[in-house]
N, C-alpha and C positions, 0 to 999 in steps of 0.2 A: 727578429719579428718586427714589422713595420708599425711605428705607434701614429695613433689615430686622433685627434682631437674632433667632436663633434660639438658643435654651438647648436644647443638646443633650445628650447625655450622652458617646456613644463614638461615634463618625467610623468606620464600615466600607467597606469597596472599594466594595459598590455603594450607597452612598448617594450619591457623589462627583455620579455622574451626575444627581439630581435636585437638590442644591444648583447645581449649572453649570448647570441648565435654566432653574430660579426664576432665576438672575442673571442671566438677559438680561433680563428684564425691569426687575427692580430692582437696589439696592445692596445685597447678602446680606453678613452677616456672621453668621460660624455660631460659638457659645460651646461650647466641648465639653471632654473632660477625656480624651480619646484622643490618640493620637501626632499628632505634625505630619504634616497631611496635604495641603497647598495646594505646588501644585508652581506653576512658571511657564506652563504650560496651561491653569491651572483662575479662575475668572472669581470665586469667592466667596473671600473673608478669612475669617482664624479667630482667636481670640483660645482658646490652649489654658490651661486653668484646673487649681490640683490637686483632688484631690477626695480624702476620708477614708470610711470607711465602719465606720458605729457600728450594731452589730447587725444589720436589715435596712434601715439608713435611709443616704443618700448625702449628704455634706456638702460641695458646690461652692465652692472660694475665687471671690469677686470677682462672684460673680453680682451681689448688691445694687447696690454698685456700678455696675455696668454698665447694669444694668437703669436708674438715676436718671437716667443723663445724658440730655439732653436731646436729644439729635442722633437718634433713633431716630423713623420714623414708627409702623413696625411690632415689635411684640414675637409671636414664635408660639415655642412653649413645649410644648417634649414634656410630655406629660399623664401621670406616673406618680407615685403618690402616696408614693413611699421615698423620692424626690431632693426634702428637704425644703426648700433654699433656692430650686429651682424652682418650686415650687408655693406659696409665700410670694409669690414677686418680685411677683404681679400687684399687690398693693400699694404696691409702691416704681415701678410706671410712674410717668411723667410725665403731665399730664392730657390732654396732646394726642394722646399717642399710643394705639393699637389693639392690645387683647393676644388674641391667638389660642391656646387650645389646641388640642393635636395629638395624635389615637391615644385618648381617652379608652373605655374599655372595661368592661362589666360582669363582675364574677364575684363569686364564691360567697361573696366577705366582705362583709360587710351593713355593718360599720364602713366599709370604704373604700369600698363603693359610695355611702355617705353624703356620705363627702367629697367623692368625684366630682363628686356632683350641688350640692352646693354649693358647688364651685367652678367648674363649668362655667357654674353661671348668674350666675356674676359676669363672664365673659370679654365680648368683644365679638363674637367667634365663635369657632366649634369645627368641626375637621375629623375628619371620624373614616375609618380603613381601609377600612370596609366601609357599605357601606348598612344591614344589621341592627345594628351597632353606633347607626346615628344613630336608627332606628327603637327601637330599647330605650331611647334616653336621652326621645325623646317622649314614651313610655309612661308615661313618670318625671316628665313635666310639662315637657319644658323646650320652651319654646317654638319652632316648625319655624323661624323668620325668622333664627335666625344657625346655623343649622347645614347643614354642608356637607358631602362625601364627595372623596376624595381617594386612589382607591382603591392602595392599596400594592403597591408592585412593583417593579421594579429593573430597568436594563437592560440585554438579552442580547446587545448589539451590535448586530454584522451579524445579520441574522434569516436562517433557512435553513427550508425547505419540506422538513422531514425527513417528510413521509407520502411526497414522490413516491420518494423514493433506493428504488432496486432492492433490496439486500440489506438483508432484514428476518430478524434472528434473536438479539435482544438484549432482556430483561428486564432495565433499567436502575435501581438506585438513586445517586443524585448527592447526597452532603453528608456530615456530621459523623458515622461509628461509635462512635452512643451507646446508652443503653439505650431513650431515649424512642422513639427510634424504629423496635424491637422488629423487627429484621432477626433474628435469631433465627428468629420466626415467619416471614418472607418465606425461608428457607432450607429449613426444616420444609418446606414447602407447595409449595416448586419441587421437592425432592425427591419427595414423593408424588406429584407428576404427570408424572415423568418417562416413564413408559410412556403419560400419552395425550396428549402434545404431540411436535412433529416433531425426533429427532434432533441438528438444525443447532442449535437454541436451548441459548444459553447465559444465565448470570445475572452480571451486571457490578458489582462494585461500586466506583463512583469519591469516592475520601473517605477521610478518616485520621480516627481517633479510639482511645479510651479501651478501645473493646471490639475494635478491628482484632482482638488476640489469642484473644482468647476463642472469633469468629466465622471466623478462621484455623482451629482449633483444630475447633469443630463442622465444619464443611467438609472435613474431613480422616476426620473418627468414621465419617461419611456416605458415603463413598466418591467425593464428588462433586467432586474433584479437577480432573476435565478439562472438567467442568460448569459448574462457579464461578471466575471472574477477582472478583480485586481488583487494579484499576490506581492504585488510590493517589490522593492529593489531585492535584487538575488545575487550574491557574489560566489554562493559553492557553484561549481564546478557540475557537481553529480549532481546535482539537485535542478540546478535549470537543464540538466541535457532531460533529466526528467516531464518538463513543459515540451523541452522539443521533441521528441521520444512520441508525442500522442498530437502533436500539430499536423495539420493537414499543407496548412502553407504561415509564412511569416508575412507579415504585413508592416509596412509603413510608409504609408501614403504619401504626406508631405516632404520626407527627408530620407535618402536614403544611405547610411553611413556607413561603418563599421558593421554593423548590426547585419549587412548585406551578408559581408564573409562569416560570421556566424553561421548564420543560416545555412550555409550552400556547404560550413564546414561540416556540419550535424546531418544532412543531408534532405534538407527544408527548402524548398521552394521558396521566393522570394515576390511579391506584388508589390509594386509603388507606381506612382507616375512616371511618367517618359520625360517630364521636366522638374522632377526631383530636385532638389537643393540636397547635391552632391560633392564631396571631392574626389570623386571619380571612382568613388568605389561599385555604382551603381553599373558602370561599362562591365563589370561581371556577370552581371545580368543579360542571359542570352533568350532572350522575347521566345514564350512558349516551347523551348525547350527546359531553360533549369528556373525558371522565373517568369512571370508578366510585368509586363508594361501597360498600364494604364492612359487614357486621355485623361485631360485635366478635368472630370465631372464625375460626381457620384454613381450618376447611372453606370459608368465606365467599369469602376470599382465594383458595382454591384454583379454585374454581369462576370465578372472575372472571379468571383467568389461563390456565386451559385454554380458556374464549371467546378471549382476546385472539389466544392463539398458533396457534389452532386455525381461525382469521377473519381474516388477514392484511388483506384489504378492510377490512372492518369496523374494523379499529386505524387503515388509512389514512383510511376517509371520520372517524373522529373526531378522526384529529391531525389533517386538514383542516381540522373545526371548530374545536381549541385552537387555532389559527393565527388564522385567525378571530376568534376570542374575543379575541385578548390583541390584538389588534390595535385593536379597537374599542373597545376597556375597559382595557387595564392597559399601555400605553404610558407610559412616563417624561410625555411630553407631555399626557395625558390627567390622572396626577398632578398635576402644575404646575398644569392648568389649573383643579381645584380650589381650589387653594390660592389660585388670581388669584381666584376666584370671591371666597372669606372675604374677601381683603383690601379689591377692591373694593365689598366688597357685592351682587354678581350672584349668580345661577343657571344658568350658562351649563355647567357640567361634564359630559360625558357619564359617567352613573354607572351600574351593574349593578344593576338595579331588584331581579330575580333571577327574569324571567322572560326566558329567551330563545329566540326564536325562528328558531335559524339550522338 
């Protein structure tokens, strides 16, 4: 069995599940500088590291190290270019072994997109989240024969067919109350459509954060007290598919993350902006068939939610197709099988081209 060293950075709840998937296959060991997180259930080792942080750069103990011995076939290597002993290490591989980066992505800085691309064409292959990421890096010259897609996503359990459940009367946001993700404006805009959506509809919001108070607070200016639930952070499983179970569509306007493939796993329609602050989860989102796309203005939002609430079918036939969708594309197992593609050298991944035809 092929053993794997992964240079991680921080070990979250749902990564657990795609580290335990890759280990059936091989021998994972995952370097990280998060809490202990391998219980006696879980099939991947971790070696946890400290880590300093000098300005906006991350300083990993013990990576070198690790990275030398020789015991490793595979090296794959989150692709960010601040965790500077990460992005070095490919030089202290051993010469037998395979180093994979993971995640590499373009934006707006020309400096780092430089390094990007110079160091991605040193690796032996590259995964990237999304198809348009691997597509931007081609553009850049790197050649199509080591790059692969690996599309990102997390697992949502048990899966539930929330289009079929009877009671429908929930505009749902699910995650962090922060500013990015400008619930503010999703408040605004359920308010102004209160007179032309039905009565029963309420607006949910499940999540703890920084701004709870401030959006406590507007919620209250507003008079829409018996309109707007905050049920707070939710970690069971059963209990939140229970919010999704009676959602009409999932909402989050400013930031569209993780929180995407949630939705689309449960079988919930999905509404943000078209220029979302994404890491590409939001390319799941296929405009008016398993999701909307928004302009950057509330009117935009509002219009898109007096459809949803106003078209009960219409939310059902599309969380049918999010159901769909994440089924054939962004399963834990569909991840994995990426990543087997890099190591082996295959093409075998089912990936989101970004045309779909359901």
């Amino acid at each position: 069995m092929k053993k794997i060293l992964i240079q991680y950075n921080y070990i979250l709840h749902y990564r657990k599940a795609f580290f335990n998937e890759l280990a059936k296959y091989y021998d994972v060991t995952v370097l990280h500088s998060g809490k202990k997180s391998v219980t006696k259930d879980d099939l991947y080792k971790e070696i946890v590291v400290p880590v300093r942080k000098i300005g906006p750069f991350y300083f990993q103990g013990n990576v070198i190290s690790e990275v030398k011995k020789e015991c490793y076939d595979i090296h794959i290597a989150l692709f960010d270019v601040r965790w500077i002993n990460t992005v070095i290490s490919i030089y202290f591989k051993s010469k037998n072994s395979k180093f994979i980066w993971w995640g590499a992505w373009i934006t707006k800085s020309f400096v780092a997109n430089k390094i990007r691309l110079f160091f991605t064409k040193k690796a032996d292959a590259n995964v990237f989240y999304t198809y348009e990421a691997k597509k931007d890096f081609i553009n850049l010259g790197v050649l199509d024969s080591n790059l692969f897609v690996a599309n990102n996503t997390f697992d949502v359990g048990v899966r539930i067919k929330s289009y079929e459940n009877t009671n429908k009367n929930r505009i749902l946001f699910v995650g962090s109350l922060d500013k990015r993700k400008q619930n503010y404006v999703l408040i605004n805009a359920f308010c102004n459509i209160l007179s032309k959506i039905p009565n029963n509809i309420i607006l949910t919001f499940v999540g703890d954060g920084v701004e709870r108070s401030f959006l406590h607070t507007l919620v209250k200016e507003k008079g829409l007290d018996s309109r707007v639930e905050f049920a707070g952070r939710i970690n069971e499983p059963e209990k939140l598919q229970e919010y999704y179970k009676e959602s009409i569509v999932a909402v989050s306007f400013g930031q569209a993350g993780l929180s995407v493939l949630q939705s689309l796993g449960f079988g919930v329609p999905f509404v943000t902006k078209i220029n979302a602050i994404s890491g590409g989860e939001k390319s799941n989102i296929k405009d008016k068939i398993n999701g909307i796309f928004c302009q950057d203005n509330q009117n935009s939002l509002e219009e898109a939610l007096v459809k949803m609430c106003n078209s009960i079918e219409l939310a059902r036939e599309m969380g049918k197709k999010a159901y769909e969708y994440y089924g054939e594309y962004c399963t834990i197992e569909n991840m994995v099988q990426g990543f087997r593609d890099a190591i082996e050298g295959t093409k075998l991944a089912k990936v989101d081209t970004g045309i779909y035809e359901g």
